[in-house]
C-alpha positions in Angstrom: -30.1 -18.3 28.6 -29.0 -15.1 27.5 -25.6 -14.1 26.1 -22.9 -11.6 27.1 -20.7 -12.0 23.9 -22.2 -9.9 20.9 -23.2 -11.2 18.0 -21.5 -11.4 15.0 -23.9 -8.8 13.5 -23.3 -6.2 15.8 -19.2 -6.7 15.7 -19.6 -6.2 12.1 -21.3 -3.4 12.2 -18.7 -2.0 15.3 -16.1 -2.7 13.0 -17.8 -1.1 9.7 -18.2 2.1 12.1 -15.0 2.6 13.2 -13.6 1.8 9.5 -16.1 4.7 8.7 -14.6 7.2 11.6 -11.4 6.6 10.5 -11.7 7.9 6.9 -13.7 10.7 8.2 -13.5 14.1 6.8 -10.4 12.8 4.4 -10.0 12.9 0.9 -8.1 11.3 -1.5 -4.5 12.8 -2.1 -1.7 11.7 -4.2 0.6 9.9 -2.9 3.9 11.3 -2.9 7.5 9.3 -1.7 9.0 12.1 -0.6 7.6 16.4 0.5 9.2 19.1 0.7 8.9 20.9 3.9 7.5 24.6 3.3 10.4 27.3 2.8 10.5 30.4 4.4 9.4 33.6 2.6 12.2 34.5 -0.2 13.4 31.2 -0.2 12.9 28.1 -2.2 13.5 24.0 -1.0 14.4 21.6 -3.4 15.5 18.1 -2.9 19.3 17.4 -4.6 20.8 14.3 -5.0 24.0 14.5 -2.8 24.4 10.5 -3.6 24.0 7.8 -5.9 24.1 3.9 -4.5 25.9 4.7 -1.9 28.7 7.3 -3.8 29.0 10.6 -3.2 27.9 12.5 -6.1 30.7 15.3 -6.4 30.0 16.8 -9.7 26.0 17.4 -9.1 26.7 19.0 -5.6 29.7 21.0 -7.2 27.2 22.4 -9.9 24.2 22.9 -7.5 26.4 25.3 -4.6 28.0 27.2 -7.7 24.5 27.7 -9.0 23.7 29.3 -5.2 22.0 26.4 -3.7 23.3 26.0 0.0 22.2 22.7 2.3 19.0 23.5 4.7 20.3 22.5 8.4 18.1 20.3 10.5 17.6 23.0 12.7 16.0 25.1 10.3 13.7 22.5 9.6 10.4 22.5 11.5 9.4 19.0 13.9 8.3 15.9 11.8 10.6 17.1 8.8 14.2 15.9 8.1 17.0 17.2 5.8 18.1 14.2 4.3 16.8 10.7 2.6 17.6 8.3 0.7 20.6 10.1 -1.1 18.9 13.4 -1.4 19.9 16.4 0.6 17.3 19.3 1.1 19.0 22.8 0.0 17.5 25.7 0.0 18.5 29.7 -2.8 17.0 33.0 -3.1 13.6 32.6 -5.1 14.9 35.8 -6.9 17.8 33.5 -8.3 15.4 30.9 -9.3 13.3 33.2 -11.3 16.7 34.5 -13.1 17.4 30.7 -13.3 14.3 30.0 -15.0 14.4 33.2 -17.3 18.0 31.9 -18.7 16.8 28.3 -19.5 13.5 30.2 -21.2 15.4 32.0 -23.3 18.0 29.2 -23.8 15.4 27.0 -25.1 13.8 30.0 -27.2 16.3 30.2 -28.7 16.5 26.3 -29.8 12.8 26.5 -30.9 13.8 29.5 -33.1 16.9 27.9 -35.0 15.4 24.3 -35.5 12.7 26.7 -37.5 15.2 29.1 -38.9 16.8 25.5 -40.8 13.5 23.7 -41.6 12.6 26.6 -43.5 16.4 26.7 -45.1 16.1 23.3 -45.8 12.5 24.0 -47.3 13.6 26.5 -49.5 16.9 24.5 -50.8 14.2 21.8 -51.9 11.0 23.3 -52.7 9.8 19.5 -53.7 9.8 18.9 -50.5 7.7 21.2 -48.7 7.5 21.3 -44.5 4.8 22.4 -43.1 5.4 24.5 -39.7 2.3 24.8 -38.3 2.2 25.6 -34.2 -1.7 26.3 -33.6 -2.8 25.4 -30.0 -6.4 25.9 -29.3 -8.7 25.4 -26.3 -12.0 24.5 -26.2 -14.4 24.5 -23.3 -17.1 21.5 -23.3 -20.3 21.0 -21.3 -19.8 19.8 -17.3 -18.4 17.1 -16.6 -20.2 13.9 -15.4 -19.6 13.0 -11.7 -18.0 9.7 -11.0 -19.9 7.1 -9.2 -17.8 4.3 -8.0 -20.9 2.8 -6.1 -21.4 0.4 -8.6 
């Protein structure tokens, strides 16, 4: 007598093929909670918190429009993306601003760097029995290739 159902061989290997289609042509990516959608030339997305547990959060928003940023409207937002979650609102600024934004907090913390060295060596020289050694030496080296990983094991 012969049978019509398949065998528990062949679903097994029906189901290891279509586990195998599935995966197909991916590659492992970081998982991230939350993207930003891509911004239009000139202009640069972040994610803001407009809310905390529930609260508006008055004094973050308050800062982030005087610093330019302006909420992104859901109809400037391509299909599939949305302008809110979980608290955060999407805004968009100039990228010129940004790049004067990040040239400030550059220099601001420059300028830290350079007075927590301008007093270690103060202090050094007010007690030259207790000597500090400022020493900021990066260096890169380059090794051989690296080994491929193998998680066939």
């Amino acid at each position: 007598m012969s049978r019509n159902t398949p065998t528990r061989t062949e679903e097994t290997r029906e189901t290891n093929t279509r586990e195998e289609d599935l995966w197909k042509g991916k590659d492992w990516v970081e998982a991230r909670s939350l993207d930003t959608p891509p911004a239009p030339p000139g202009l640069v997305y972040r994610w803001i918190r407009e809310e905390v547990n529930g609260t508006y959060d008055a004094r973050n928003m308050s800062v982030r429009k005087r610093e330019g940023w302006v909420p992104v409207e859901q109809s400037e937002l391509a299909e599939g993306y949305t302008n809110r979650f979980g608290g955060l609102i999407l805004m968009k600024i100039a990228e010129r601003i940004v790049k004067q934004r990040n040239a400030h907090y550059r220099r601001v913390s420059r300028n830290q760097m350079e007075g927590v060295e301008q007093q270690m060596y103060e202090n050094a020289q007010a007690h030259p029995q207790m000597p500090i050694y400022n020493m900021h030496r990066t260096s890169v080296q380059r090794g051989g290739p690296r080994p491929d990983i193998d998680l066939d094991d």
